[in-house]
RODO-2510 file (C-alpha; in nm, 4 decimals, decimal comma):
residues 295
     n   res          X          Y          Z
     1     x    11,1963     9,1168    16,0600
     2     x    10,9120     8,8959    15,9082
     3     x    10,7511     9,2335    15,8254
     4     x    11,0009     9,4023    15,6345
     5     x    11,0856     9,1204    15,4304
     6     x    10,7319     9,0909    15,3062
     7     x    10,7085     9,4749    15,2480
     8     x    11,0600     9,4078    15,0290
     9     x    10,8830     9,1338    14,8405
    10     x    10,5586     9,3381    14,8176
    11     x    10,7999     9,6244    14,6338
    12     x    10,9678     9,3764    14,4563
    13     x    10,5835     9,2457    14,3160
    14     x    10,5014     9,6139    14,2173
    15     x    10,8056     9,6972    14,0232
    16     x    10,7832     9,3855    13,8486
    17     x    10,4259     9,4341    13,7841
    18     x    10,5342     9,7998    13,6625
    19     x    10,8173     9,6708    13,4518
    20     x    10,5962     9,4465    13,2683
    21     x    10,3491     9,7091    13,1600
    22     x    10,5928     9,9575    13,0542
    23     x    10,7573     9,6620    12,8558
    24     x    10,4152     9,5685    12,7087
    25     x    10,3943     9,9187    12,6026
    26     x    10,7310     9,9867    12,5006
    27     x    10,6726     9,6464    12,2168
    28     x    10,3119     9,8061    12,1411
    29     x    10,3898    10,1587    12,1082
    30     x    10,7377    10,2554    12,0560
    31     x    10,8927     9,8950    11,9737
    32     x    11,2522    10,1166    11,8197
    33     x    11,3221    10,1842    12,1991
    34     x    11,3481     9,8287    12,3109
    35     x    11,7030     9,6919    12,2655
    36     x    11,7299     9,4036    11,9634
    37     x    11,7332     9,1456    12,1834
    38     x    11,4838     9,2104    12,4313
    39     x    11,2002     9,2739    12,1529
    40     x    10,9318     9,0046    12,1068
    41     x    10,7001     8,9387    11,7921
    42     x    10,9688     9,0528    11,5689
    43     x    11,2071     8,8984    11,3328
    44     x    11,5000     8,7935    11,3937
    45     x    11,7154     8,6906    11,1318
    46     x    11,7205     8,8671    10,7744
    47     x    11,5261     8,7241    10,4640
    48     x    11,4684     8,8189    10,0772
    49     x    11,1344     8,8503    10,0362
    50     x    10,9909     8,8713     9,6565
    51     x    10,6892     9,1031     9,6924
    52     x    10,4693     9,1239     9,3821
    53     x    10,1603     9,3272     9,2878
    54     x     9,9432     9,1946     9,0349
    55     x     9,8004     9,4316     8,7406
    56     x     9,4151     9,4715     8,6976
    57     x     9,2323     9,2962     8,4350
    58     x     8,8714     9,4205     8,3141
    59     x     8,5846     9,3160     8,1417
    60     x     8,5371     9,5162     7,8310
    61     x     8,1284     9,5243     7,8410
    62     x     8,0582     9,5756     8,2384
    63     x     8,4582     9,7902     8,2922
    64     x     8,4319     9,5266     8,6342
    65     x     8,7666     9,4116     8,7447
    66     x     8,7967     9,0436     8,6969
    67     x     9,0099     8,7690     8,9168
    68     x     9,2829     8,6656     8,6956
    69     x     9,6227     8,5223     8,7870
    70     x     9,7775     8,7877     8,5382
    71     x    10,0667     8,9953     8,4747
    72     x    10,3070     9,1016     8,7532
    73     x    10,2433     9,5126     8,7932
    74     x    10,5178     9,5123     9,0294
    75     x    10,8186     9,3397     9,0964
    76     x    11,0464     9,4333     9,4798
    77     x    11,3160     9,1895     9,5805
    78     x    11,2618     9,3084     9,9626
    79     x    11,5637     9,2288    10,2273
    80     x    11,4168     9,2642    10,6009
    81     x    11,7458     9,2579    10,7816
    82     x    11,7188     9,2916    11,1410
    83     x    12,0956     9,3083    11,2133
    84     x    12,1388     9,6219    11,0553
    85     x    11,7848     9,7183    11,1469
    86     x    11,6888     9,8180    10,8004
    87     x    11,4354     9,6586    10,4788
    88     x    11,6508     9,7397    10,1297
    89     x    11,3354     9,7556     9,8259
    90     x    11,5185     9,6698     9,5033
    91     x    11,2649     9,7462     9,2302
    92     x    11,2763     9,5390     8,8573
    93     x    11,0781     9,7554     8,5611
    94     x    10,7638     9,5295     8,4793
    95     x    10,9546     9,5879     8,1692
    96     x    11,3247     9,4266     8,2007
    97     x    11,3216     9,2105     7,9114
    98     x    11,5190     8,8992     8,0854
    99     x    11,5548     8,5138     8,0051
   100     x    11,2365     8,3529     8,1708
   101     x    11,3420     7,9587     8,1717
   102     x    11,2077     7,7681     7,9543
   103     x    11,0225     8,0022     7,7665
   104     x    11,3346     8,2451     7,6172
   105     x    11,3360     8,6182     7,6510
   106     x    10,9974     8,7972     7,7364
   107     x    10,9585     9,0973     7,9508
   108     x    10,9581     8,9701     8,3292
   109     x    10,6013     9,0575     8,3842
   110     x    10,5301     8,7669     8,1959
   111     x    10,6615     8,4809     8,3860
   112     x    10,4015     8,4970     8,6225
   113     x    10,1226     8,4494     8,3089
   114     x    10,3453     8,1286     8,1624
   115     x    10,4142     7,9526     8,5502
   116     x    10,3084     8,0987     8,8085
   117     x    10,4798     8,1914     9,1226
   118     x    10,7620     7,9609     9,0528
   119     x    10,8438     8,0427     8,7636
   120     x    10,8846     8,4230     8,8334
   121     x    11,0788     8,3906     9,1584
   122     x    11,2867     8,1591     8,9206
   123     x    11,3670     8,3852     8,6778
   124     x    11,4026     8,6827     8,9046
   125     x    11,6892     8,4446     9,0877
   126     x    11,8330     8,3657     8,7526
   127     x    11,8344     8,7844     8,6770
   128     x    11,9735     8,8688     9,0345
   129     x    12,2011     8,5926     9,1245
   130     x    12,0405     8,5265     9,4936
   131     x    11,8247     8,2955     9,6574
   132     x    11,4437     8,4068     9,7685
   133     x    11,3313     8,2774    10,0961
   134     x    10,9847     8,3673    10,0562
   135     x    10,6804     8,5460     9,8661
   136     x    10,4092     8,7806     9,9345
   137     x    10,1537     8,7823     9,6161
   138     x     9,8934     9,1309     9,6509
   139     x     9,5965     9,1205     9,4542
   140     x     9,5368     9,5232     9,3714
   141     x     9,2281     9,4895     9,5800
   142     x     9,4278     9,4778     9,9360
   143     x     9,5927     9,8305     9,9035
   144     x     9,2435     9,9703     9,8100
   145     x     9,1300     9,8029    10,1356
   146     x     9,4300     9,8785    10,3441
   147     x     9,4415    10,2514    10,2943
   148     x     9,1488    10,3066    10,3280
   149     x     9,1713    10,0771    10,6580
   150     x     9,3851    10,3290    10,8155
   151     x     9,1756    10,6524    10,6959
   152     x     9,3639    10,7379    10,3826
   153     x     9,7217    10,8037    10,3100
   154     x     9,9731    11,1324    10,3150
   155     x    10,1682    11,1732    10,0416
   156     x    10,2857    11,4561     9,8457
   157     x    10,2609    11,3958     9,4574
   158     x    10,4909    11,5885     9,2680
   159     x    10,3041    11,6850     8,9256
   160     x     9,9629    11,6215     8,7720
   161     x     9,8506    11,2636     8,7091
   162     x     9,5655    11,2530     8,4504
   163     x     9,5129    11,0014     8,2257
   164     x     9,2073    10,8202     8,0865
   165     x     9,1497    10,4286     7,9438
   166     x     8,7940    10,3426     7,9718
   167     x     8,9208     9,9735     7,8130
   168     x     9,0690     9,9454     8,1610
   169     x     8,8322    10,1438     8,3534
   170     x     9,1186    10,3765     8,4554
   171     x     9,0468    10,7631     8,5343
   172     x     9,3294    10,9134     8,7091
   173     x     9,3231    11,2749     8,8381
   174     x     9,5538    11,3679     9,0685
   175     x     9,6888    11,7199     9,1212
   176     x    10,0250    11,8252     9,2425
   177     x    10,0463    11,8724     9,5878
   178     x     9,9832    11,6904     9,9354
   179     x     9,7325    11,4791     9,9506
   180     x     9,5928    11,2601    10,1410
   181     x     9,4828    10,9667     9,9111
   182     x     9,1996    10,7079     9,9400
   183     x     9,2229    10,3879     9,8687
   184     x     9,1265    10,4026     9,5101
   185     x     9,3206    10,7016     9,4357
   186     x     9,6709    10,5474     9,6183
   187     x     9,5980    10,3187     9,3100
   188     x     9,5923    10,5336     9,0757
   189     x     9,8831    10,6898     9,2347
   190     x    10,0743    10,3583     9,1861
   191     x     9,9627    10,3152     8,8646
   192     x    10,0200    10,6073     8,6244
   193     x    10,2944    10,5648     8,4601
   194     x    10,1897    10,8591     8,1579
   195     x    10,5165    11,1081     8,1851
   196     x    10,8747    11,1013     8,0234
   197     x    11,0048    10,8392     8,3253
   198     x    10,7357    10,5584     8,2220
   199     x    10,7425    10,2698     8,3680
   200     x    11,0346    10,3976     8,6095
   201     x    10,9024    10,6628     8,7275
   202     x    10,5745    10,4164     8,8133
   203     x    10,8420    10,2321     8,9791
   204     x    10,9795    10,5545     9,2103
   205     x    10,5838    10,6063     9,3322
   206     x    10,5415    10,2462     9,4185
   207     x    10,8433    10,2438     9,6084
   208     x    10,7802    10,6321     9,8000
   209     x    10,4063    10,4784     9,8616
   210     x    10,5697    10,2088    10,0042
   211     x    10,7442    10,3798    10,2456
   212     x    10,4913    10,5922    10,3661
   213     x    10,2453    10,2746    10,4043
   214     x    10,4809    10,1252    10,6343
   215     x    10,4859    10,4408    10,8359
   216     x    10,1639    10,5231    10,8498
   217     x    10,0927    10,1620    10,9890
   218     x    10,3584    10,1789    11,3055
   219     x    10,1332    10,4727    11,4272
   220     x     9,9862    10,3226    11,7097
   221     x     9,6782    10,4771    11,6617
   222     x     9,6447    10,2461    11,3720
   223     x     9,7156     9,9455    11,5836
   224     x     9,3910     9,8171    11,7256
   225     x     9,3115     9,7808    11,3928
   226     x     9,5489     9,5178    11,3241
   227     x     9,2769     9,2227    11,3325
   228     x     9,1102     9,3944    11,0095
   229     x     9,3871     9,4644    10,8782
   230     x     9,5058     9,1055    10,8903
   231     x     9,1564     8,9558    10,8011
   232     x     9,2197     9,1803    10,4529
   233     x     9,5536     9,0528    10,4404
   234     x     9,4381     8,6977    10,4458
   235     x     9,1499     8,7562    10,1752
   236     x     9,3824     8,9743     9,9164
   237     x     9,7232     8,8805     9,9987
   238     x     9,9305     8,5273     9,8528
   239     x    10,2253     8,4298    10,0624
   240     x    10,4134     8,0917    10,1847
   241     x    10,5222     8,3194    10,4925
   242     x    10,3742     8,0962    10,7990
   243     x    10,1155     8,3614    11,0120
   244     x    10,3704     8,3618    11,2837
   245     x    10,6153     8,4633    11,0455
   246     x    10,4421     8,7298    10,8899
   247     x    10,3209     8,8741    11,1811
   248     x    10,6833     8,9316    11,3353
   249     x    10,7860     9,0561    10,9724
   250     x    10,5181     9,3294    11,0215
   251     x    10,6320     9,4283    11,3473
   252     x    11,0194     9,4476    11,2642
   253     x    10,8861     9,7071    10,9820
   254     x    10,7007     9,8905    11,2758
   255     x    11,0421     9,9499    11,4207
   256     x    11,2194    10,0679    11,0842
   257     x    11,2271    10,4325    11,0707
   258     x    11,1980    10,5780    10,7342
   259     x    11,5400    10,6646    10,7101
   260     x    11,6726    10,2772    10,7149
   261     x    11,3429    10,2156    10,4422
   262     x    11,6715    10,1936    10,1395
   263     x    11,4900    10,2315     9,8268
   264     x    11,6533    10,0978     9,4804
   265     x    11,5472    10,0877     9,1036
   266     x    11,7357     9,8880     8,8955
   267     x    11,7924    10,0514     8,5661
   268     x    11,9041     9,9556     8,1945
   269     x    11,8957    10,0404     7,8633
   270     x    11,5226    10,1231     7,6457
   271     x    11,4861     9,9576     7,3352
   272     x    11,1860     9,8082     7,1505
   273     x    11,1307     9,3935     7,0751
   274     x    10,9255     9,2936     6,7670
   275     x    10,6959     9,0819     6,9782
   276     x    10,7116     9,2524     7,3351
   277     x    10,7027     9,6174     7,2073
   278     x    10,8626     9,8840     7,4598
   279     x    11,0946     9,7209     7,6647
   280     x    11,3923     9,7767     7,8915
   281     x    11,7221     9,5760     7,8860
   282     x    11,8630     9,5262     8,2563
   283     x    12,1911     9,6074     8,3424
   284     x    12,2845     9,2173     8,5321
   285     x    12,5723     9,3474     8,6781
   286     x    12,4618     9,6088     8,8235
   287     x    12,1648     9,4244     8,9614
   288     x    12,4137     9,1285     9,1125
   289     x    12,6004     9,4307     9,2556
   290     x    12,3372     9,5611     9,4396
   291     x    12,2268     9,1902     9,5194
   292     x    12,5848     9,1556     9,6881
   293     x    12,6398     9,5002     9,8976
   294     x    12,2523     9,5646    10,0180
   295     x    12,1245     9,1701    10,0700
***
């Protein structure tokens, strides 16, 4: 009797031990097959996220990139919503030409120049009519580092990209195609903006790049390099996201397929300032709209 019981418990040790390692695997490798709420390391409970990409600013005489707390490049209002299992991207033109408090209407790209941080999450609450939990600030520097992290990125690019500004120490030449892109030419990618679209069709690449970044990183080929990746993260990369936090934020996008990645630009009428030049008006409601059904 004694000895069947302890070949029962024996079993009982194995298939636990079993379990375990096919859960541990499951969460490593293919953390989308794991029911909601048996998944660990990932969030939880849905945030807005402001996610902004700073622009590039170079010294005229050595065409070296200098550290400056400049312009906003890009601007994503970013929903992570783990209850419907998807992240929505809502894009604003580096253009919109919006009131920035206390300072009257500028293009938004500016706010970050005249405040800061607080002052652009500010106005882009003011422009969308929601509240932002957190931010994630990425100095140009970290994509470069990232993508080239992971070996280089797949992407197809839809025309030719060439442009030339040796002010800015920008030489883009990119042919039509796939690709797979370094880290200096996913830049480049991101950053042409030289064709009828402008600054929205800049806007469509940033957000397709996107995508495909957060695809390419939930290989998990492309996992044991997540200590590098995080130590570039940490050197390039602003945020008030807690390490905990943003660690389970990265591993909820793991688990996002590309087909729950919801992609939005918000749009608006072109016109031209007498001190901001080229600018684009925002359409509010239509912003607030997309604010109220997607976040």
């Amino acid at each position: 009797m004694k000895r069947k019981r302890f070949d029962k418990l024996r079993l009982l040790a194995i298939l636990t031990i079993i379990f375990g390692i096919l859960f541990f695997y499951a969460n490593i490798f293919v953390p989308g097959s794991i029911p909601k709420f048996l998944r660990i390391g990932a969030a939880r409970r849905p945030a807005t996220i402001l996610l902004l990409g700073t622009d590039i600013t170079f010294n005229a005489e050595t065409g070296k990139a200098m550290a400056s707390d400049g312009r906003t490049d890009s601007i994503i209002l970013m929903r992570v919503d783990p209850i419907r299992q998807r992240i929505v991207l809502l894009s604003i033109p580096r253009d919109s030409f919006v009131e920035i408090p206390g300072y009257g209407a500028n293009k938004i790209n500016a706010a970050n120049v005249f405040g800061g941080i607080d002052l652009i999450k500010k106005t882009v609450e003011q422009l969308a009519g929601t509240h932002i939990d957190n931010y994630i600030k990425v100095n140009p520097a970290a994509v470069v580092n990232l993508v080239n992290l992971i070996g280089g990125v797949n992407i197809y690019i839809d025309k030719d990209m060439h442009y030339v500004d040796r002010a800015q120490n920008l030489y883009i030449n990119l042919k039509q195609g796939w690709h797979k892109l370094s880290g200096d030419e996913a830049q480049d990618y991101m950053r042409f903006r030289h064709d009828a679209l402008g600054d929205i069709g800049r806007t469509q690449r940033q957000q397709k790049f996107l995508q495909t970044l957060f695809v390419n990183f939930a290989r998990p080929t492309n996992l044991i390099k997540a200590p590098l990746a995080m130590e570039i993260a940490l050197k390039h990369i602003e945020t008030d996201l807690s390490l905990s936090r943003l660690i389970r934020l990265v591993n909820f996008a793991r688990m996002v397929s590309r087909s729950d990645i919801l992609t939005i630009t918000a749009t608006g009428e072109e016109g031209v300032s007498d001190y901001a030049g080229s600018i684009l008006v925002p359409d509010k409601s239509e912003i607030r709209g997309i604010v109220r059904d997607y976040f």
